[in-house]
N, C-alpha and C positions, 0 to 999 in steps of 0.2 A: 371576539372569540365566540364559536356557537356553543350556547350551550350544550349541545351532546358530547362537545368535543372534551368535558366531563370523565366522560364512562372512560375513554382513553386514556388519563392523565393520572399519576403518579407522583408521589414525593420523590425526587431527585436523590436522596439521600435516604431513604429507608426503603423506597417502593409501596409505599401503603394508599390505600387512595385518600385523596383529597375532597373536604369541603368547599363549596363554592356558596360567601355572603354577594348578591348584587348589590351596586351601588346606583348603576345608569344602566340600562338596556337600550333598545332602539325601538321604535315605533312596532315594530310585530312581534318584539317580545321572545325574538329565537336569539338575539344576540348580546353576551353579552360586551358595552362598552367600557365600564370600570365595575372593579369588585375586587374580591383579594380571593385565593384560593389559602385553604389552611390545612393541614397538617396536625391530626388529636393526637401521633404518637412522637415524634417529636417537636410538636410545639411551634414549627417555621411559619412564616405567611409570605408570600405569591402577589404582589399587587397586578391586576391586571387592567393597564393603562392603553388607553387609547386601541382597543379590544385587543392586546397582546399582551399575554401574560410572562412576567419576569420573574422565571425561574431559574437563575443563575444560579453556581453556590457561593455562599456569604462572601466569598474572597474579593470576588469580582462585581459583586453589587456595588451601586455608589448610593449608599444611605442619604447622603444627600441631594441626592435628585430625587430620593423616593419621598423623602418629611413633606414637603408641600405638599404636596398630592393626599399624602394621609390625614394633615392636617385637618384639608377640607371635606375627610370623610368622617373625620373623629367622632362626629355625632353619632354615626349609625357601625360604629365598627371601634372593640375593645382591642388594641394593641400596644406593646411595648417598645415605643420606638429608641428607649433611649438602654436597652439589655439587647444589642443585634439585632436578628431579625426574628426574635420570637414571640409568640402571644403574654401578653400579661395573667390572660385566664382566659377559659375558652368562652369562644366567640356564643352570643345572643342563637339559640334556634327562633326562625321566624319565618313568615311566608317568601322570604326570598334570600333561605338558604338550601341549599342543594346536596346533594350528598352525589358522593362518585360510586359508591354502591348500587345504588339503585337508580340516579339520573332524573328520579321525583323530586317535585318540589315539597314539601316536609310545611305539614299546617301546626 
């Protein structure tokens, strides 16, 4: 997913724009490869695996194909995998979170 593709992108379910935490990018640092997109109003998280972001709604998510994957991110990313799909508290501000506001990256 490129990053710009950001400024576009909306909660599914509220329409408010979304945070973007990276996990993996690519070599020139426009793309990203894994990261989760989040949701400060209500609360949902976005994994975005293998640069494609899974923005289903909860019905049709398979929580189980998503826990690995988060597992191995849990270091660098606070989520509630075992309350749905929502945040446990919001996510760390750091040099590679994003905002869909503004499309900067946020020191």
């Amino acid at each position: 997913m490129k990053k710009s593709l950001i400024e576009k992108l909306c909660c599914p379910f509220d329409k408010t724009d979304l945070a973007l935490q990276i996990v993996t990018q690519d070599i020139n640092n426009d793309v990203v490869v894994e990261g989760v997109l989040t949701c400060d109003h209500c609360r949902r998280y976005y994994p975005i695996i293998y640069g494609i972001p899974i923005m289903n709604p909860d019905e049709y998510r398979e929580k189980h194909l998503e826990l690995p994957i988060l597992d191995r991110w849990k270091e660098k990313l606070v989520l509630n995998t075992d309350d749905g799909f929502t945040l446990l508290e919001p996510m760390k501000k750091d040099s590679n979170t994003t905002s869909g506001a503004s499309g900067l990256l946020e020191n």
